[in-house]
C-alpha positions as CSV (number, residue, x, y, z in Angstrom):
1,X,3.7,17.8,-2.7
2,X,0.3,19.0,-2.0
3,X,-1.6,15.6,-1.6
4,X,-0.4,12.4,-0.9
5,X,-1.5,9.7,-3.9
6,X,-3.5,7.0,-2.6
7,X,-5.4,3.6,-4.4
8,X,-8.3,3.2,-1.8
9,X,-10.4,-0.2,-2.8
10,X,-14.0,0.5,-2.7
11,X,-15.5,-2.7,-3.6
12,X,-18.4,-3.4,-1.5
13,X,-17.9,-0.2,0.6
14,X,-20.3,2.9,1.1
15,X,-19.4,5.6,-0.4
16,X,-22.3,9.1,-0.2
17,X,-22.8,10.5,-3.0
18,X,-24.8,13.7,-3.1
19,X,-26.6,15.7,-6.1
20,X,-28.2,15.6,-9.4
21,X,-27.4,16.3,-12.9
22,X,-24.2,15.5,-15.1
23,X,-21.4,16.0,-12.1
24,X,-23.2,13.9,-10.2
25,X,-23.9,11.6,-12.8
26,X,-19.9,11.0,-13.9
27,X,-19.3,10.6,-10.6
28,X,-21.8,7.9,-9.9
29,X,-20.5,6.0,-13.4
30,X,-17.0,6.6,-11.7
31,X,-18.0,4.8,-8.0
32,X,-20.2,2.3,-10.1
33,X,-17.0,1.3,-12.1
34,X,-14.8,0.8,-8.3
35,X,-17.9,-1.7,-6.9
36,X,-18.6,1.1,-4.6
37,X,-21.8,0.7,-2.4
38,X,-23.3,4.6,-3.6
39,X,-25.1,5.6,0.0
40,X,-27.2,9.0,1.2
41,X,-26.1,11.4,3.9
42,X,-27.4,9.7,6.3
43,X,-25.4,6.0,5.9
44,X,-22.3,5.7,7.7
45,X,-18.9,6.2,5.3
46,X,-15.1,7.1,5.6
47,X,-15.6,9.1,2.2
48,X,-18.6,11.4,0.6
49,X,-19.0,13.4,-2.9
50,X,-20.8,16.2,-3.1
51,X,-22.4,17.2,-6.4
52,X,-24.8,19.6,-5.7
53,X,-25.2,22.3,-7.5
54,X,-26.7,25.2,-5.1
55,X,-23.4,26.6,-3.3
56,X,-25.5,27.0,0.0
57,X,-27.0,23.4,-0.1
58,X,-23.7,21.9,-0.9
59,X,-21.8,23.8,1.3
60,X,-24.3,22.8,4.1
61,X,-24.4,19.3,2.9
62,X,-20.4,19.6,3.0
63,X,-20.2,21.1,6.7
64,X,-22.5,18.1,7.8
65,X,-20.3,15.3,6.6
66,X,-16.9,17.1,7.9
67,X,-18.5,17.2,11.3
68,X,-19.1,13.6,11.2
69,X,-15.6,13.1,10.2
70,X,-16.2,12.1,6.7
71,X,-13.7,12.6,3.9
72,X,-15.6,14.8,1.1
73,X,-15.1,15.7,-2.3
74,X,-16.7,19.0,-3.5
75,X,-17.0,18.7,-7.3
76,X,-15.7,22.4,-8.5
77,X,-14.9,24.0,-5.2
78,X,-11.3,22.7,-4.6
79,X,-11.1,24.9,-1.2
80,X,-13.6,22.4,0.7
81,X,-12.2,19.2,-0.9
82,X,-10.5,16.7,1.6
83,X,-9.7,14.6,-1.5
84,X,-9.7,15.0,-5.3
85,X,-10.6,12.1,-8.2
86,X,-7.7,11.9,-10.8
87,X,-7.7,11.6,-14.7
88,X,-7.3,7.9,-14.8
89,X,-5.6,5.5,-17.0
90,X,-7.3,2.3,-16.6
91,X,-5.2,-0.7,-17.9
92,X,-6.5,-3.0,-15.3
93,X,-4.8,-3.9,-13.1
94,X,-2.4,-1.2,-13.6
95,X,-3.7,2.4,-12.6
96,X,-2.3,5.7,-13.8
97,X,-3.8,8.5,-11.5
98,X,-3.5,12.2,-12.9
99,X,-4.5,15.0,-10.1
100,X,-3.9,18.7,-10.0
101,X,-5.1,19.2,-6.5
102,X,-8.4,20.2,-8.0
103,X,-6.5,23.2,-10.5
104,X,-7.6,22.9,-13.5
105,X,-9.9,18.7,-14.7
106,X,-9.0,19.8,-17.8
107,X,-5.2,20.0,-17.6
108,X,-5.0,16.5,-15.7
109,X,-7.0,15.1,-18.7
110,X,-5.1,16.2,-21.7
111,X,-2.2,14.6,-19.7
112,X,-4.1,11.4,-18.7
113,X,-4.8,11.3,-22.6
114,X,-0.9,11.5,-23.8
115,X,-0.1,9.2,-21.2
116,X,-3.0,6.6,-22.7
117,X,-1.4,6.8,-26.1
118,X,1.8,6.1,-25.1
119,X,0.5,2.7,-23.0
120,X,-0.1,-0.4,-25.0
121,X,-3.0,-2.1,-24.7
122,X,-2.0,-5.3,-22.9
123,X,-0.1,-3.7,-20.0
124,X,-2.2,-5.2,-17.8
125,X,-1.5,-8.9,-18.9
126,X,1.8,-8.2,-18.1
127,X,1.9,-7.1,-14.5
128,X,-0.7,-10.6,-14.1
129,X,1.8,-12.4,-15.5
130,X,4.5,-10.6,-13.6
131,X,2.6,-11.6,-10.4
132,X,2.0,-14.7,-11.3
133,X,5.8,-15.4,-11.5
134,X,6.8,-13.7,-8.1
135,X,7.2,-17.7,-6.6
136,X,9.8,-18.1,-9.4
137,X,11.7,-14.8,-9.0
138,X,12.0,-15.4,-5.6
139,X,13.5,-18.8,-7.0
140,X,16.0,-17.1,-9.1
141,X,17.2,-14.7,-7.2
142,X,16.4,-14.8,-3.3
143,X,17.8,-11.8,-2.3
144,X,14.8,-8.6,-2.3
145,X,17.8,-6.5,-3.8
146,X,18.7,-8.7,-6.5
147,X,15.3,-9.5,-7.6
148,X,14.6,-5.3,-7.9
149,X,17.7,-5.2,-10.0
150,X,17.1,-7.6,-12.3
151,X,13.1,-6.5,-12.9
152,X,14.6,-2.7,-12.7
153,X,16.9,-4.0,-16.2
154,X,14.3,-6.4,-17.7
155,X,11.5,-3.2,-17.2
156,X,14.4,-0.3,-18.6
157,X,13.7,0.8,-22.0
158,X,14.5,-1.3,-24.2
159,X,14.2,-4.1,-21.8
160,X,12.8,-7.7,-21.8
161,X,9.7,-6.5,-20.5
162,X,9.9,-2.8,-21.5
163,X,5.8,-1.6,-20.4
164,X,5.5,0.9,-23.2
165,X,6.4,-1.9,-25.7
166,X,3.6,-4.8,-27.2
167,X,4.5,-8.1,-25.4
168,X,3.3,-11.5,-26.7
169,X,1.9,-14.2,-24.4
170,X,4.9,-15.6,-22.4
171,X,7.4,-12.9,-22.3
172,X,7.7,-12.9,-18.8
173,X,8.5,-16.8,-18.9
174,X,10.9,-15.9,-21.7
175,X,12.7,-13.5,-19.6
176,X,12.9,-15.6,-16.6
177,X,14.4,-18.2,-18.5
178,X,17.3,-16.1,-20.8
179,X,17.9,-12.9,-17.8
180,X,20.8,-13.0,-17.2
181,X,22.1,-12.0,-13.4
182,X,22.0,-8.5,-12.4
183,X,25.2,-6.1,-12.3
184,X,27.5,-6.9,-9.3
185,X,27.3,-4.4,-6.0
186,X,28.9,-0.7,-7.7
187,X,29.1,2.9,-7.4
188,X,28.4,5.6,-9.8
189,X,29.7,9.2,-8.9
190,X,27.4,12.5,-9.9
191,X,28.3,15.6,-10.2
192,X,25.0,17.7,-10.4
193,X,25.1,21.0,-12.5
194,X,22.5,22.7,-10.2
195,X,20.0,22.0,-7.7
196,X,17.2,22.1,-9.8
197,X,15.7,18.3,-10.6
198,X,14.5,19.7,-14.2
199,X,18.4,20.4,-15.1
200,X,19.2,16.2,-14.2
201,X,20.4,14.3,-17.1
202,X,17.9,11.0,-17.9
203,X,20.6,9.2,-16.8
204,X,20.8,10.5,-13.6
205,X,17.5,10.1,-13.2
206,X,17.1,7.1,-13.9
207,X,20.0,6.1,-11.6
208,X,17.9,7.9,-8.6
209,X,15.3,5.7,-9.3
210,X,17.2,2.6,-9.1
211,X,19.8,3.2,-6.6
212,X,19.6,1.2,-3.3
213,X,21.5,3.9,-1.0
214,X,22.5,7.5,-2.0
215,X,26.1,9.1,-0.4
216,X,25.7,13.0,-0.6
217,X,27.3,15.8,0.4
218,X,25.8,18.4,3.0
219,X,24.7,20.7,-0.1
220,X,23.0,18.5,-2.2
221,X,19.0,19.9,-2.0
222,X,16.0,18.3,-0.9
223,X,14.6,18.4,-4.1
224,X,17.2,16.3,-5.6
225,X,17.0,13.2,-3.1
226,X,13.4,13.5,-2.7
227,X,13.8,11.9,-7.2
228,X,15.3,8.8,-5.6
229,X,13.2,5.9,-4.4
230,X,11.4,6.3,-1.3
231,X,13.2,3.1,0.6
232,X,16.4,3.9,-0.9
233,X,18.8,5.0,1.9
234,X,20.0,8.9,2.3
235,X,23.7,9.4,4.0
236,X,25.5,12.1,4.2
237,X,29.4,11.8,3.7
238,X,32.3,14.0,3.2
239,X,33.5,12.0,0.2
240,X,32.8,9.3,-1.8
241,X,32.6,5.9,0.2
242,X,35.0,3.0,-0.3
243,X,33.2,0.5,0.8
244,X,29.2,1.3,0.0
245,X,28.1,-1.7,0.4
246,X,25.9,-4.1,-2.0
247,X,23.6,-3.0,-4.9
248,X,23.9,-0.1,-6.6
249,X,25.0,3.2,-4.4
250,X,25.4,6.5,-5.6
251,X,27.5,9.6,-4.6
252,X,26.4,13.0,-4.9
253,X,27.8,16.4,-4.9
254,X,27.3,19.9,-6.4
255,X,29.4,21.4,-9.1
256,X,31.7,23.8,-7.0
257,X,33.6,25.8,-10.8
């Protein structure tokens, strides 16, 4: 992973913004649309675009900022970027970032545009009203686990609140009300085919995502774990664990035939 993702909240902040023309221009529309406060070199700032056209100016404009510590962003010269901007999906107040690490805009944007058509509309009405019934998932189940578990099932596909499906008004009420309580503490066994993540089933995927702890043998790659969540816990056994305690735990181990 080249860059680490980040949702930085601008609103009311300086940001600099340097250069004319139609770069400088989308990015303005871009910082105007974030409530940023758009500054000159000169203002103070964590974070600075640089537009500018003439490679000397910008890269002298750029050289200024980094020795003041500021983060830039070089529009079309990836090399001197501290940051990239992302194709976004905007269904406030959900945000689907696309980056490339500066490779190629237009890649990240024909993505950004599948991903749009696949979203409907009112996804954002949904995670308002999701937040506005965290007091009453707590309720229902006060345990962090069993709470993930239950939105995990109600969020699957084909779920009481599947996000790529139309939801009416009051589907999260709905759910809260009929859900019923999540799958007792288990463990699935995996046996992966290779160590390449693109050769996972969707099953076993899926299972990454949602797994609370993950049992693995010595052999199992990097590149497989690093699918599961980020807080779910990694331990390495010998064999598969009789007692793995609550939630849902998986065990891992290559194909040895």
């Amino acid at each position: 992973m080249h860059s680490l993702p980040l949702f930085v909240r601008l609103a009311g902040r300086p940001v600099i913004l340097l250069g004319d023309g139609e770069a400088a221009d989308a990015k303005r529309r871009l910082l105007e649309r974030a409530d940023a406060l758009i500054v000159g070199e000169d203002a103070q700032a964590a974070l600075a675009i640089v537009a500018t056209e003439d490679d000397a100016e910008a890269e002298a404009q750029i050289a200024r900022l980094k020795a003041r510590g500021v983060l830039v962003n070089a529009v079309d010269r990836p090399v001197l970027c501290d940051f990239t901007l992302p194709a976004i999906v905007d269904r406030d107040p959900v945000l689907i970032a696309v980056g490339t690490g500066g490779a190629s805009a237009g890649l990240a944007k024909a993505v950004r545009q599948r991903i749009e058509a696949l979203l409907p509309p009112n996804l954002g009405h949904l995670a308002r009203a999701l937040e506005i019934a965290r007091s009453a998932m707590k309720a229902r189940w006060p345990l962090p686990a069993q709470r993930r578990r239950a939105l995990d099932a109600a969020l699957a596909a084909g779920g009481a609140l599947d996000p790529l499906a139309a939801h009416g008004e009051g589907a999260v009420e709905r759910w809260l009300k009929a859900a019923e309580e999540p799958v007792a503490n288990r463990i699935v066994a995996i046996t992966l085919v290779s160590g390449n993540p693109d050769d996972m089933t969707l099953r076993t995927a899926r299972l990454l995502g949602e797994a609370d702890r993950i049992f693995h043998a010595g052999d199992v790659p990097a590149a497989i774990l690093d699918r599961a969540r980020a807080d779910a816990q990694r331990i390495i056994a010998d064999a598969l664990p009789t007692e793995p305690g609550p939630g849902l735990s998986l065990w891992l181990e290559m194909n040895r035939d």
